[in-house]
C-alpha positions in Angstrom: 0.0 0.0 0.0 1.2 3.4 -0.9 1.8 5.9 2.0 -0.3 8.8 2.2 0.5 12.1 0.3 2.4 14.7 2.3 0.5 17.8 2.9 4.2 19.7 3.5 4.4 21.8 0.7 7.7 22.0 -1.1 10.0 24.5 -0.1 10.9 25.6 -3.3 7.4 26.5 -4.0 7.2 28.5 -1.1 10.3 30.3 -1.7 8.4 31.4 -5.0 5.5 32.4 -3.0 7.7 34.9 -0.4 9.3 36.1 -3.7 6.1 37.0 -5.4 4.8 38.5 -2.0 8.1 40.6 -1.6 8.2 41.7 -5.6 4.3 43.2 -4.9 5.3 45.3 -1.8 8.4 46.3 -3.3 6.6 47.8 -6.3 3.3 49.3 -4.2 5.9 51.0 -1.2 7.6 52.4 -4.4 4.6 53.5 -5.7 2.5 55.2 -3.0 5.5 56.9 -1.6 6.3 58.6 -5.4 2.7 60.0 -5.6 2.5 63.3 -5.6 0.2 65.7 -7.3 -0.5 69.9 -7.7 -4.1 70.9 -6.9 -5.2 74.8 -7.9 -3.3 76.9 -10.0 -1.2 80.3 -8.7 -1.4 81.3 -5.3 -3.7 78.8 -4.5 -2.0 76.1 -6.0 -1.5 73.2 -3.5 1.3 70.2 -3.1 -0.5 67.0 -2.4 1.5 64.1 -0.9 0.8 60.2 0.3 1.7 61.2 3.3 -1.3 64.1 4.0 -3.6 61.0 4.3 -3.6 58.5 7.4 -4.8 55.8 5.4 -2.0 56.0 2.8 0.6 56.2 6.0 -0.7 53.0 6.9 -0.3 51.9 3.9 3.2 52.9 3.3 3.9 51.3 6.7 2.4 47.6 6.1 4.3 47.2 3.2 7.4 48.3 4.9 7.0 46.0 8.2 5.9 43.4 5.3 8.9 43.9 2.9 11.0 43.3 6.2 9.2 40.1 7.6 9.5 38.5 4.4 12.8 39.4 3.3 13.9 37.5 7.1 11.2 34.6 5.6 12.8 34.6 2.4 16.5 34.2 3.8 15.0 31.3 6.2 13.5 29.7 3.2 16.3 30.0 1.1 18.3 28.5 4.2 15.8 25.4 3.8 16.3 25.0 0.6 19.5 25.0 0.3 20.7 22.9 3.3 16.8 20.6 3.3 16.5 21.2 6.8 14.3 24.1 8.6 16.0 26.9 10.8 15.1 26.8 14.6 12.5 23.5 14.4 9.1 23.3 15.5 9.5 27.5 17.3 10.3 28.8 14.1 7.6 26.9 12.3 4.9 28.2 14.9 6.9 32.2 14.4 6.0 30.9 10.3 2.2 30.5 11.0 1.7 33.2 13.9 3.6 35.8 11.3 2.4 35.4 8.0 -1.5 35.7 9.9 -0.4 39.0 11.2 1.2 39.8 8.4 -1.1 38.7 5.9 -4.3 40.9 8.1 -1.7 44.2 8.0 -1.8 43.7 4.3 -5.5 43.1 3.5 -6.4 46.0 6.3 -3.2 48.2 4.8 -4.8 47.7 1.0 -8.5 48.2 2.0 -7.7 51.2 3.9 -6.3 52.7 1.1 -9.0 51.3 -1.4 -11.9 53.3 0.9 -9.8 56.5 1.1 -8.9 56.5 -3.1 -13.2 56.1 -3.1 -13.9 58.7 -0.4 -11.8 61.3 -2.5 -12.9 60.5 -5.7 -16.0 61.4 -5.2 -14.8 64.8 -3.9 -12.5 65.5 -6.6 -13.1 67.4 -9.5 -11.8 67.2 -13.0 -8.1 68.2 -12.6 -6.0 65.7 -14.2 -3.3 65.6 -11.8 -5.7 64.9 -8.6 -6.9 61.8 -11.0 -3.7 60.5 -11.7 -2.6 60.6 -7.8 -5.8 59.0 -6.7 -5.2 56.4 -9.9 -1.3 55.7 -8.7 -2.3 55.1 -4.9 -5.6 52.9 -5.7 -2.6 51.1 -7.8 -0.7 51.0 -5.2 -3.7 49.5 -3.0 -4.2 47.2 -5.6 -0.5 45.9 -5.5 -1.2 45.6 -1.9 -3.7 43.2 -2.1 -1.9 41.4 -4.9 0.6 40.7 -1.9 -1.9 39.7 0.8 -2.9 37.5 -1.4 0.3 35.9 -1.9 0.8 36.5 1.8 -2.4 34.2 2.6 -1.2 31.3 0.8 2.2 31.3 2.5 0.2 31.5 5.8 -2.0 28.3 4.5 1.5 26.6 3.5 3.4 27.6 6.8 0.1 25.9 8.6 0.6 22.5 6.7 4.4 22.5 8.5 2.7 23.1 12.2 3.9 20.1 14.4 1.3 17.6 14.6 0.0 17.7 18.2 -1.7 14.3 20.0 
């Protein structure tokens, strides 16, 4: 009789998956914290910046704390798959499942936050181009950001396939 398939997924496959995560927050920090715009014209004329906006803050700074938690992932996983055995044993498996939940929540909260406020000013906007194309960068930025939780949610689902089995 054949012995039951492993549910431990391979850890070349996850290494893919924390690469994919970290490529999306790369590109959506780099994005939201680039966007800029001009609103008004002459002495009225007005600088807008990410960082006039709460939401977009938070945003900034989930993608930060996540580009750090999964480049430290990434170099574990890499350790893994180089050497075929785990860093630190069953403690770092549970810091592997306990993370990428928190991380993966900071990311979905980070991207919807910034989905809601992109909505909330549209609406207020007017027709100046340039007050478009910030609200268009950072709802791309957003987007991005959910492009990662996503990949961050699978990695969570993977790292809870490797939790020790408990009796």
């Amino acid at each position: 009789m054949a012995p039951p398939p492993s549910t431990v997924v391979s850890p070349v496959v996850a290494l893919v998956i924390r690469v994919l995560t970290l490529v999306f927050l790369l590109v959506s920090v780099i994005v939201i914290a680039t966007t800029t715009a001009t609103s008004g014209a002459g002495p009225t004329e007005v600088k807008i910046k990410f960082d006039d906006f709460y939401a977009y803050r938070y945003m900034l700074a989930a993608g930060v704390i996540g580009i750090g938690y999964t480049l430290l992932q990434t170099a574990f996983t890499i350790f893994q798959v180089s050497t075929g055995n785990r860093l630190g044993g069953d403690g770092f498996t549970l810091l592997d499942f306990y993370g990428d939940k928190a991380l993966s929540y900071m990311l979905a909260t980070g991207a919807a936050a910034g989905f809601g406020l992109t909505v909330d000013l549209n609406r207020g906007s007017g027709s100046d181009s340039d007050t478009k194309s910030f609200l268009n960068k950072a709802n791309a930025a957003a987007a991005l950001l959910f492009i990662a939780f996503i990949f961050s949610a699978v990695s969570s689902v993977f790292s809870s396939f490797s939790l020790p089995k408990r009796t």
